[in-house]
Every structure is written in C-alpha cells, then in structure tokens.
FIVOVEX-825234 format. One record per residue (C-alpha): residue number from 0; residue in three letters; chain; x, y, z. Coordinates in nm, 3 decimals, m for minus. Layout:
FIVOVEX-825234
NUM|ALA|A|X|Y|Z $
...
//
This chain:
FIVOVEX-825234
0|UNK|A|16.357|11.311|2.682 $
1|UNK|A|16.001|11.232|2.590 $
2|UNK|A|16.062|10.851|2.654 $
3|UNK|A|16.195|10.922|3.002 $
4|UNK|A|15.902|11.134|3.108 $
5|UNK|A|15.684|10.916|2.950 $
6|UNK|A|15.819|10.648|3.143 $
7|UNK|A|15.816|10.848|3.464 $
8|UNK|A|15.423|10.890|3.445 $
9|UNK|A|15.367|10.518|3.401 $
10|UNK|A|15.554|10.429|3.694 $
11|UNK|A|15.329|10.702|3.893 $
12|UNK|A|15.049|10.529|3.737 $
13|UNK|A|15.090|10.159|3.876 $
14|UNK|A|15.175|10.278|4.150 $
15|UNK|A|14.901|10.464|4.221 $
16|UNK|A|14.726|10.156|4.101 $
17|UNK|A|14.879|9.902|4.332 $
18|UNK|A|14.882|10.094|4.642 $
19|UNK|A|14.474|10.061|4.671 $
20|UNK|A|14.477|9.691|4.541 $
21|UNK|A|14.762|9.588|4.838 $
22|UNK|A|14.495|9.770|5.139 $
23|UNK|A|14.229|9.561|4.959 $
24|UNK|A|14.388|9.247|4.922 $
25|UNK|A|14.542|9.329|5.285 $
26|UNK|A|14.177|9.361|5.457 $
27|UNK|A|14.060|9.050|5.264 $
28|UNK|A|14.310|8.840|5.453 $
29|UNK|A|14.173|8.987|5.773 $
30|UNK|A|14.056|8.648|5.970 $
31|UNK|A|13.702|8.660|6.041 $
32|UNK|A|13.590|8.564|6.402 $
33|UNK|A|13.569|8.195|6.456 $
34|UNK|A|13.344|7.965|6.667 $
35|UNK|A|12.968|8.200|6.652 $
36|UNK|A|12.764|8.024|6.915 $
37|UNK|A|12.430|8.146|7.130 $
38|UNK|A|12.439|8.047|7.504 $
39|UNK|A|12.092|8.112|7.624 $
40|UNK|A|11.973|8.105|7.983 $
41|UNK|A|11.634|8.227|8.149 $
42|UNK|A|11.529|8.393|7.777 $
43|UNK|A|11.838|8.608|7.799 $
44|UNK|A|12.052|8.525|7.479 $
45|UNK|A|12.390|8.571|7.462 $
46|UNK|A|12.636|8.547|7.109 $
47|UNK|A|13.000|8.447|7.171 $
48|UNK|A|13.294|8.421|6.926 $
49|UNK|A|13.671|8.384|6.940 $
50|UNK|A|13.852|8.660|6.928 $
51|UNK|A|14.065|8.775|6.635 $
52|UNK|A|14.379|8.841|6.746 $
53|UNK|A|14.642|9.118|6.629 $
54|UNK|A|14.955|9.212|6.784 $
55|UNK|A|14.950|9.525|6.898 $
56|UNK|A|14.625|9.643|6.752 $
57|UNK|A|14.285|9.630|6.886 $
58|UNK|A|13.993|9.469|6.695 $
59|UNK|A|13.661|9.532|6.714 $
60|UNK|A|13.347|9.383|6.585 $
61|UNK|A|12.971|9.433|6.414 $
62|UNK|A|12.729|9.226|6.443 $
63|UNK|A|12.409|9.173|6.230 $
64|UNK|A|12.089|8.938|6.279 $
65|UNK|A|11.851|8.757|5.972 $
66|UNK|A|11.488|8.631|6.127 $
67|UNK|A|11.281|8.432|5.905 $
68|UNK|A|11.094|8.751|5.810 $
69|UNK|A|11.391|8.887|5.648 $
70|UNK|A|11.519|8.585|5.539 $
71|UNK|A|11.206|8.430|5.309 $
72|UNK|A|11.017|8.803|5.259 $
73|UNK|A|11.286|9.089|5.251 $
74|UNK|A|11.578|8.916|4.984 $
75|UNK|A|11.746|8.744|5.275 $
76|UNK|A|11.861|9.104|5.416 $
77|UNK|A|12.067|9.166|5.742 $
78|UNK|A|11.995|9.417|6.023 $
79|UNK|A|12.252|9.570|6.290 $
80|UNK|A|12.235|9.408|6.637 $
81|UNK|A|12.081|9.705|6.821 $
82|UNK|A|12.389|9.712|7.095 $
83|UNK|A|12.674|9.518|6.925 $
84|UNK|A|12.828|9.770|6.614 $
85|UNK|A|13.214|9.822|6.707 $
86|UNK|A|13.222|9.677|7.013 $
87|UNK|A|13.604|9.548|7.138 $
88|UNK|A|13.443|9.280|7.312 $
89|UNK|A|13.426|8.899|7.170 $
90|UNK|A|13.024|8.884|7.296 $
91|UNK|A|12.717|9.060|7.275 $
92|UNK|A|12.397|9.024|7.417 $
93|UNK|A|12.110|8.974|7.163 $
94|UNK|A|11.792|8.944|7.383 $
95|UNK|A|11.615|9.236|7.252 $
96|UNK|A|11.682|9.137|6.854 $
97|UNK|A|11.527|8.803|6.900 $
98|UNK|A|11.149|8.926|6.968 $
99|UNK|A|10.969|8.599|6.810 $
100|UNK|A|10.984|8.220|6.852 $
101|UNK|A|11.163|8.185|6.493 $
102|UNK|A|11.492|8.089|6.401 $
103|UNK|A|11.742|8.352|6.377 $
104|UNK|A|12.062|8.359|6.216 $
105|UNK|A|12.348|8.569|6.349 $
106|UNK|A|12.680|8.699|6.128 $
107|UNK|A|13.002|8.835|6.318 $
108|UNK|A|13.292|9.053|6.143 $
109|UNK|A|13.606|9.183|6.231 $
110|UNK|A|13.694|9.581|6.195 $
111|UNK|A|14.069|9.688|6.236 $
112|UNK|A|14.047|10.106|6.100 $
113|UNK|A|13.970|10.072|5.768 $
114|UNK|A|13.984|9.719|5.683 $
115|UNK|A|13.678|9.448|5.800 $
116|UNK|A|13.700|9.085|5.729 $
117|UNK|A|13.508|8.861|5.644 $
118|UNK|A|13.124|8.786|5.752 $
119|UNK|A|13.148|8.474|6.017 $
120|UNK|A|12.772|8.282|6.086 $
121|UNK|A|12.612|8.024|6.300 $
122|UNK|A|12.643|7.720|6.190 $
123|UNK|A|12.309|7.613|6.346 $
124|UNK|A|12.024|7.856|6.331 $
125|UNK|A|11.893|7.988|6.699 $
126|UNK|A|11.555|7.949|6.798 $
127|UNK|A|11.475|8.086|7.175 $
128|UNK|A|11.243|7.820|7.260 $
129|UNK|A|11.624|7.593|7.328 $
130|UNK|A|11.685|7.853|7.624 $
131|UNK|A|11.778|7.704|7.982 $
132|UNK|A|11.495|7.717|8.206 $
133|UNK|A|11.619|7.698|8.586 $
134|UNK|A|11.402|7.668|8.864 $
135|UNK|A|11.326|8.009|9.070 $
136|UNK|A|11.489|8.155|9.333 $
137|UNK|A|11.213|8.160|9.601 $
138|UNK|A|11.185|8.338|9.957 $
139|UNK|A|10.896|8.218|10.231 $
140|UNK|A|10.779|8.401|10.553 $
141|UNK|A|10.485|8.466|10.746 $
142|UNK|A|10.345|8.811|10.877 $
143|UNK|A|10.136|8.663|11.199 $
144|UNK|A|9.890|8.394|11.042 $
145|UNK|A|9.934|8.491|10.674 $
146|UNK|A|10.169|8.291|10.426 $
147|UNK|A|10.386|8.539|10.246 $
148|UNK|A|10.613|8.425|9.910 $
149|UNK|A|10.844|8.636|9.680 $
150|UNK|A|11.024|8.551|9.409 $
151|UNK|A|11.316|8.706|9.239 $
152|UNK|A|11.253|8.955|8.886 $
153|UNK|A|11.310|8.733|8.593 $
154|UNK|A|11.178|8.925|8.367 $
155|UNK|A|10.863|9.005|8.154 $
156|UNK|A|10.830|8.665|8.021 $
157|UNK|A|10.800|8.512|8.341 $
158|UNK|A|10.504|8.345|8.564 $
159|UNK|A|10.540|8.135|8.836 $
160|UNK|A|10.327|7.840|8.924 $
161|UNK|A|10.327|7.771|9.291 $
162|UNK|A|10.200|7.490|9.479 $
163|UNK|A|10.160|7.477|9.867 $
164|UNK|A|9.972|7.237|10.098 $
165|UNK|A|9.930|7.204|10.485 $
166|UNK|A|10.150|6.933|10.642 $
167|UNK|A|9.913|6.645|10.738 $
168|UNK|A|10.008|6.275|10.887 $
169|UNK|A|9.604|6.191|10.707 $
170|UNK|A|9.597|6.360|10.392 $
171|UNK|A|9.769|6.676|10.227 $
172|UNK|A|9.563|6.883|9.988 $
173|UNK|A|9.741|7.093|9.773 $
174|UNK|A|9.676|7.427|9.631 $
175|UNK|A|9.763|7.616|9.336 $
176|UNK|A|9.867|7.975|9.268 $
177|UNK|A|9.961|8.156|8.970 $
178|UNK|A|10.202|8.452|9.014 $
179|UNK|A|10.224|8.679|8.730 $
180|UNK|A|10.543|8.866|8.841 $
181|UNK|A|10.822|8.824|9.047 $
182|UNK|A|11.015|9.087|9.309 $
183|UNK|A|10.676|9.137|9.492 $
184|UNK|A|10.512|9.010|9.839 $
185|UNK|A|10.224|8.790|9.766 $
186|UNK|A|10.027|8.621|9.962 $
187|UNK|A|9.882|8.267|9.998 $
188|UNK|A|9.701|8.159|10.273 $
189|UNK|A|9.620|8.224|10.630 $
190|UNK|A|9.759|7.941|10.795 $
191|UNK|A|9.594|7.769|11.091 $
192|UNK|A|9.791|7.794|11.467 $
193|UNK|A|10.032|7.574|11.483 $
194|UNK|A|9.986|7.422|11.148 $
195|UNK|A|10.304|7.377|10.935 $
196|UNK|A|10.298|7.471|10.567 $
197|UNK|A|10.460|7.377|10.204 $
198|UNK|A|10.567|7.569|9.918 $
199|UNK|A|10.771|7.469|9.546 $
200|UNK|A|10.764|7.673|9.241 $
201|UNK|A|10.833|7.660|8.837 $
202|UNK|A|10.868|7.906|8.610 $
203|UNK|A|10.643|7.967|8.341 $
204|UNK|A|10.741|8.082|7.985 $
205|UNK|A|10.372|8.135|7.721 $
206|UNK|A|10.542|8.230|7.474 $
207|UNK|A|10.801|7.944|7.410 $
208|UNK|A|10.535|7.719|7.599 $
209|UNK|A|10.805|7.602|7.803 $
210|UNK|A|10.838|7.538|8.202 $
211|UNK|A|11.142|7.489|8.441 $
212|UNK|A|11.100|7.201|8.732 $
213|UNK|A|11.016|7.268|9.049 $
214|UNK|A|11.250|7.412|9.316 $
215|UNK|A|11.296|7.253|9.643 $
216|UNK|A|11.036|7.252|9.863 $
217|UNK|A|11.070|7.520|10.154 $
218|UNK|A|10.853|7.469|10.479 $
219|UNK|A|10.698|7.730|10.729 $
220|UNK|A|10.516|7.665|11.046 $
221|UNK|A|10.232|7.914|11.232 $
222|UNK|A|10.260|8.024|11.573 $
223|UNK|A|10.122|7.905|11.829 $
224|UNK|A|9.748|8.054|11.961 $
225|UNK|A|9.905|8.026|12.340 $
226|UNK|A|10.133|8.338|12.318 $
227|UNK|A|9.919|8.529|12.177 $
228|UNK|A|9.663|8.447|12.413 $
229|UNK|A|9.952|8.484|12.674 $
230|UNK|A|9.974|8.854|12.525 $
231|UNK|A|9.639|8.930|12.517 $
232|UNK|A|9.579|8.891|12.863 $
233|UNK|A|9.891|9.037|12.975 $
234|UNK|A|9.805|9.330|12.824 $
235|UNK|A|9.441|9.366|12.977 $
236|UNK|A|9.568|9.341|13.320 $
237|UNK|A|9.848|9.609|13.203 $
238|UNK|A|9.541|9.803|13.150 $
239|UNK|A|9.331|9.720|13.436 $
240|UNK|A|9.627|9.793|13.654 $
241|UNK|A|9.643|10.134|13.486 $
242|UNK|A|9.324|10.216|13.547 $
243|UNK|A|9.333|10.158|13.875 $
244|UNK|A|9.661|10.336|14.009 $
245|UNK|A|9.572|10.631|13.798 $
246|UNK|A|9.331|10.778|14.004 $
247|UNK|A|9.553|10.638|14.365 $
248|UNK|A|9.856|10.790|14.191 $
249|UNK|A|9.667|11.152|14.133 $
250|UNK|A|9.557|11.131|14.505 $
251|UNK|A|9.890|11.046|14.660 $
252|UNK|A|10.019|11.323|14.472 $
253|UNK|A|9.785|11.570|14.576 $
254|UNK|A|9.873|11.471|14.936 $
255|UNK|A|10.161|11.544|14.913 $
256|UNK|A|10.138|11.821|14.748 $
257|UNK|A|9.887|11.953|15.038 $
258|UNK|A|10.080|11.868|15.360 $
259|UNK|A|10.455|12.023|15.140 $
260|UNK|A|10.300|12.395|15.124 $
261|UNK|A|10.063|12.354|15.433 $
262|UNK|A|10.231|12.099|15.678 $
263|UNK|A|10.039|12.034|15.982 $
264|UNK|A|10.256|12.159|16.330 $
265|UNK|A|10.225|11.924|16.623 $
266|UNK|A|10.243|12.157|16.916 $
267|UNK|A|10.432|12.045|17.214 $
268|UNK|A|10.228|11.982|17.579 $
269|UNK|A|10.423|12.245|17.763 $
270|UNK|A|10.208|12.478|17.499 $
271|UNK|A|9.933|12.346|17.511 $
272|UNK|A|9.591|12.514|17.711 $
273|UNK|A|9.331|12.290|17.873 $
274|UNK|A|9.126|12.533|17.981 $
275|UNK|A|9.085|12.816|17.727 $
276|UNK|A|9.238|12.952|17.387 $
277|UNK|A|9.213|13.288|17.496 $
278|UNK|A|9.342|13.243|17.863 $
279|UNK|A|9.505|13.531|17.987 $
280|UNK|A|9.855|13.506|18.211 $
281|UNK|A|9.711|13.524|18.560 $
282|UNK|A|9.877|13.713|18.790 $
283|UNK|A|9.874|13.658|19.176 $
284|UNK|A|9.782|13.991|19.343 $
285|UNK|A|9.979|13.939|19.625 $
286|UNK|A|10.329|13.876|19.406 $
287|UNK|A|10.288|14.149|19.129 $
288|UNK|A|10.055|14.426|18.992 $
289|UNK|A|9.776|14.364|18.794 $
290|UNK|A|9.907|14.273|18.449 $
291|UNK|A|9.754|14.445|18.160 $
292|UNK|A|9.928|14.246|17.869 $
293|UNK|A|9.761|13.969|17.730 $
294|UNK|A|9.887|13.669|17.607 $
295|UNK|A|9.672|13.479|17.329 $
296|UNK|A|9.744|13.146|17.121 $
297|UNK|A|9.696|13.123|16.732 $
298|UNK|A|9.689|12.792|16.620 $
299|UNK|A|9.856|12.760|16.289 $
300|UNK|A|9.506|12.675|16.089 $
301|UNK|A|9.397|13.055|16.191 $
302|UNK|A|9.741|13.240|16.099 $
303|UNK|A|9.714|13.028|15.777 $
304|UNK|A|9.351|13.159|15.752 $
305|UNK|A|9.428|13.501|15.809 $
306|UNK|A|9.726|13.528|15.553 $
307|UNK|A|9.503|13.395|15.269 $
308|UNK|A|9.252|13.702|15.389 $
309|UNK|A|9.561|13.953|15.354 $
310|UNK|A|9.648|13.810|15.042 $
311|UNK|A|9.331|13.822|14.869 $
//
C-alpha cells in the first residue's frame, strides 16, 4: 500500500516536471523571422523580414534596435523599436529610432501567446547615410511677372538647391537659391516681358552630407507687355466713357422724368385765339341778347400753376 502511493506521487511528480520542459522546448523550436533587411528611401527607413508562418495561428513580432552608443558604452544593450512591439505585420518603420549618422543594428523575434523564438539580426549593420536620394518633385508658375516654385514636404531633413537662368541665344547666367523647406510658394525672380525662364532642383541632406541629382529642367515664359498695355488703355477709355455719359445719362433721365408728370399739351388751331386770352364770345346784337357769360382760356402752364398754389 505504501509502495503504490509512493509510486503514485512520483508519477505526479515528473509529470508535473515534464509538462513545463515540453512548452519550453516547444517555444525554442519556434522559427525566428528570416531575411532582416533595411530598405531606405528619402531618410525614411524601413525593416522587412519574412514572415513566420503557422497554420492556423497568427504570429506577431518585437522588434529592438542597438546604436553604437549602446553597443560600445551601455554592455551592448537593446532598446524596443518605439512603434514595432507585437505588431502582426512582417515590417516596421524605424525612422524615428535611427536619430544619428551611426550604424545601427536591428533584432526581430517571433511571439505566438506565450512562446517567442528566437532573436533574428542584420547581417550588415545600417547606417542612414546609404538612404536613396531621389530628385524632387517640383511645381513652376508665375503670378504676373514674378517666378513662383514649390516643392513637395520631404521632411525636416530636407533643403533644396535650385538653379534658374533666363533663356538667352548670347549667354545664360544662372542663379542660385536655397530653399529651406518644401510645401510652400517661394519666389525667385521677376522675370522680364516676354523673357522665357529655367528652373532644376536637388535635394539637400546636412546631416548625412549627401545630395540627390537634379530633376528635369521645367521652363516658364513671361507675358507679353502688349496686353497689358492693351488692358490698360482699354480700361481708361472704360473710364473716360463713364465719366462722360454719367452726367448725359442723369440729364436724359431727368427729362424724362419732367415731361412724364408734366407733359406739355399741343393745343389744336380750331382753339387757338389770335387776338386775346381773355376774349369774350361776341355776340351780334341783331341775332341774340347781350350775353353775360364769359368764356376764358387757361393754358395748361396756369392750371398747373394754380394746383401747386392749392396744394401748398
């Protein structure tokens, strides 16, 4: 009876034993991401890996960066990637852990619940000074005689040198402009009528001490001095013109304005008296009796007169 039981506890005892040791040996044999490599473009950094794949599970990943601070001054210690612990995604953008001109050193694991595999690294250290400089995206116009450029917003490491010259069969002289920022109007030069003008860029990096070629060369020509003379002078006989019919078009209106409420009657010759206003209808004393009504005519101007007088 003793035996038994004491056999019973020693099989609870390696098992209890063996269970932990199969999880651990079970995450050791996790694979640890394969293939670490930087792709770098316009000082934004990007770490890639392939992907560890598990049916039916999903894997995710931490990543951790070593500069040379760390590396000679600190006992070779790691620090998380500021965006990249447990992501599901085989990449992760490192731009804002590499902050100096150094070489960096990146290490990748796997994470599946529990269990983590193995630390993955580069197999070449990064530096950011081996980013791909392209040339810059560059947009020319002109607001009346002035020579407008923008580039696009490449960042805060960015300046762009510009050169630009006026198209000349004798000689062309160009100029030089330094533009600290992109995704903002600047201005050049104020171009000459009719003159046709040249602009290329680079990019500028201080603090890799790096540039990008030029981009193609984009051309712009001035307008003309005839239209706007053409304008000019269109314009001040617009206003001549307006100062003139002004003061006609305030008269004609007042005409008519005059002769609507107080038209002027024409009266016909059958009405008319030659000899006096005030003529009484004569009477022949031989056909009828002396005639005491009197007949008078009121020209229009006097009952017009007289109904002001009434009014007022």
């Amino acid at each position: 009876m003793v035996l038994k039981e004491a056999s019973a506890n020693l099989v609870v005892w390696l098992l209890c034993t063996l269970i932990p040791t199969l999880f651990t040996d079970e995450a050791v044999h996790l694979p640890a991401p394969p293939d670490l490599s930087v792709h770098s473009t316009n000082m934004k950094h990007i770490l890639t890996w392939s992907p560890v794949t598990i049916p039916g599970e999903t894997v995710n990943y931490s990543v951790e960066y070593q500069g040379e601070y760390e590396r000679y001054y600190t006992s070779s210690t790691w620090i998380p990637s500021s965006w990249c612990s447990s992501i599901s995604t085989p990449e992760c953008n490192v731009t804002d852990d590499i902050t100096a001109t150094v070489a960096y050193n990146f290490r990748v694991k796997a994470i599946l619940g529990s269990q983590s595999s193995s630390w993955s690294t580069l197999k070449e250290l990064f530096n950011r000074n081996s980013t791909v400089l392209t040339s810059p995206r560059m947009k020319i116009s002109k607001d009346g005689y002035h020579l407008i450029v923008e580039f696009e917003d490449m960042g805060p490491y960015f300046e762009f040198n510009v050169t630009y010259w006026k198209k000349s069969p004798n000689s062309q002289k160009e100029l030089y402009k330094i533009v600290r920022e992109g995704g903002s109007l600047v201005h050049l030069e104020t171009m000459e009528a009719g003159a046709e003008y040249c602009v290329k860029a680079q990019t500028i990096v201080e603090v890799i001490e790096r540039s990008s070629t030029f981009n193609q060369v984009e051309c712009i020509r001035a307008q003309d001095e005839f239209p706007l003379l053409t304008i000019v002078l269109v314009s001040s006989a617009g206003f001549v013109l307006f100062l003139v019919g002004l003061p006609l078009f305030i008269w004609k209106t007042s005409q008519l304005l005059r002769y609507s409420c107080c038209p002027v009657v024409v009266l016909p010759d059958t009405l008319k008296i030659t000899d006096s206003p005030q003529k009484l209808i004569s009477c022949k004393k031989e056909d009828i009796e002396p005639c005491d009504i009197v007949a008078r005519v009121i020209y229009p101007e006097e009952l017009f007169r007289s109904w002001i007088q009434e009014a007022l």
